[in-house]
Each structure stands twice: as structure tokens, then as C-alpha cells.
C-alpha positions in Angstrom: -28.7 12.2 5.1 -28.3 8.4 4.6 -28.6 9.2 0.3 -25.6 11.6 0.8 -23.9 8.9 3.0 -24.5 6.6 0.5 -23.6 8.6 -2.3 -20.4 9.7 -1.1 -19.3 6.3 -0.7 -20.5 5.2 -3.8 -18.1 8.3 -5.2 -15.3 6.6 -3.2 -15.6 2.8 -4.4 -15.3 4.0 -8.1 -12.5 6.1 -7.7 -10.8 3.6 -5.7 -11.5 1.2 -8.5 -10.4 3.7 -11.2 -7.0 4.2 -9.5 -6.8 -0.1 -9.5 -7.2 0.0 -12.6 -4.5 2.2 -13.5 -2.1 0.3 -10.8 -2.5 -2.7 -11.9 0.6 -3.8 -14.0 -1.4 -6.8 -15.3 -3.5 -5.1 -17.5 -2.1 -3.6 -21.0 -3.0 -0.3 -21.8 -6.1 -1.7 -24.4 -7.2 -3.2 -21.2 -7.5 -0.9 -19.0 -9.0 1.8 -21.9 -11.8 -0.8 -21.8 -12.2 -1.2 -18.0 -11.7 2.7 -17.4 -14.8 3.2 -20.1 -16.7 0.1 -18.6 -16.8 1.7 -15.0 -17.5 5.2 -16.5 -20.2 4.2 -19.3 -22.1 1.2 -16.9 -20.9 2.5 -13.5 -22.9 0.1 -11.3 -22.6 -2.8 -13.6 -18.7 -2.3 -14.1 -18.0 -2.0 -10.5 -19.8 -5.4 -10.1 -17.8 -7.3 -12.7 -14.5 -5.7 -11.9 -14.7 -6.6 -8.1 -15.7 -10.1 -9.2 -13.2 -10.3 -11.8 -10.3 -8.3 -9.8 -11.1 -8.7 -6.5 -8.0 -11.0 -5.1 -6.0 -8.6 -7.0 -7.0 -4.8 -6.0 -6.0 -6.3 -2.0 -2.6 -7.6 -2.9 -2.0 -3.9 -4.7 -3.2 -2.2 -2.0 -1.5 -4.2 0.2 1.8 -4.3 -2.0 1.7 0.0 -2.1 1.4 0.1 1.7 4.8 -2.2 2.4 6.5 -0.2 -0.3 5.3 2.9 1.2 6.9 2.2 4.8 10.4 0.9 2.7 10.3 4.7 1.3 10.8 5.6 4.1 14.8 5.7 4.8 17.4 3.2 4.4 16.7 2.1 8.0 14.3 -1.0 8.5 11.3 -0.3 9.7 9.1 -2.0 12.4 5.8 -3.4 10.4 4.3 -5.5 13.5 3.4 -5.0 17.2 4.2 -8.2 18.6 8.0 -8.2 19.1 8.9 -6.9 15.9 10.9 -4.0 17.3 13.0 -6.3 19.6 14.3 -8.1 16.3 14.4 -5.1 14.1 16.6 -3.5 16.9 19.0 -6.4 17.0 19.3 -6.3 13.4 20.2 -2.8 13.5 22.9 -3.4 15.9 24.4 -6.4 14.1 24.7 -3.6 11.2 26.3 -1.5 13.5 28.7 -4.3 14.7 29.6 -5.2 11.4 30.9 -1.4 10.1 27.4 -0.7 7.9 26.7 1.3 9.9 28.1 4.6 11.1 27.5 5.7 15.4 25.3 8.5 13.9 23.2 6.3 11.6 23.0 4.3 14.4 21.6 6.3 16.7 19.6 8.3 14.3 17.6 4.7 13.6 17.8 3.8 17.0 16.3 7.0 18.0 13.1 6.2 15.1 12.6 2.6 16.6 12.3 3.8 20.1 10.1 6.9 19.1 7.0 4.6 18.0 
């Protein structure tokens, strides 16, 4: 049971490095033909020198593809923190509304989102 544990993660790492690869806008296309076929020809050995090599990067992409994942989701802005982060996103919202951006129905429909969570 713990070699199929293990070997499903194992499965997991490289695909998650595979896809970094292929998000990373760093790399030209020559590079990352020679990283994909590093980490498929020497699995365990290209995993190892991509994570050393790449490691500070493949967070901040990860990282970068999460915040632009929650600014997909509607012109509204979007609370991103627990501690008093809706408070200020809600009085940002109503200075839009004060100012004309924003119509009553927009309004409400983003006030209705913020108070939902």
C-alpha cells in the first residue's frame, strides 16, 4: 500500500513539473524541448535538477495562476484575505457605486457575492 502511495505521488510531482515547464514564459521553446526530454529520459535525476534549478520559480507561477484565477472571475473585486479584507473590498465597492461605475444592479449583484462567502 505505502509503494502505491508512493508511486502515485511520484506520478503527481512529474506531471506537476511537466505542466511548469510548459508555463513557464522564461524558457524558449529549445528549452523547454530539453527539460520536457530531461524529466521524461532521467525521470528521477531531472526532477532533482529542475526543482534545484527552478524551484523559486514553479511557486511564483503557481502562485501567479491562482491570483489570476480569482481576477477571472467577474469584473467585481474579489476578497483574497480573511482578516478584514472584505470590510475594505466592500467600501471600495461602494465608492464605485458613489462615483456612477457602478450601476444599483451591479451593485447589489457584487454586494450580494461579498456577503455570500
Amino acid at each position: 500500500m505505502l509503494m502505491f502511495f508512493l508511486w502515485i505521488m511520484w506520478f503527481l510531482i512529474v506531471f506537476h513539473i511537466i505542466v511548469d515547464i510548459f508555463r513557464n514564459e522564461d524558457l524558449s521553446g529549445l528549452a523547454k524541448a530539453g527539460w520536457l526530454l530531461f524529466v521524461l529520459v532521467v525521470p528521477l535525476l531531472g526532477v532533482a535538477i529542475y526543482l534545484i534549478v527552478q524551484g523559486k520559480g514553479i511557486s511564483r507561477r503557481t502562485g501567479r495562476r491562482g491570483y489570476q484565477g480569482a481576477s477571472d472571475l467577474g469584473p467585481y473585486p474579489v476578497a483574497t484575505s480573511s482578516s478584514g479584507g472584505d470590510v475594505r473590498d466592500l467600501e471600495r465597492l461602494a465608492e464605485l457605486h458613489r462615483a456612477g461605475a457602478l450601476s444599483q444592479a451591479e451593485f447589489e449583484h457584487a454586494k450580494h457575492r461579498f456577503l455570500a462567502y
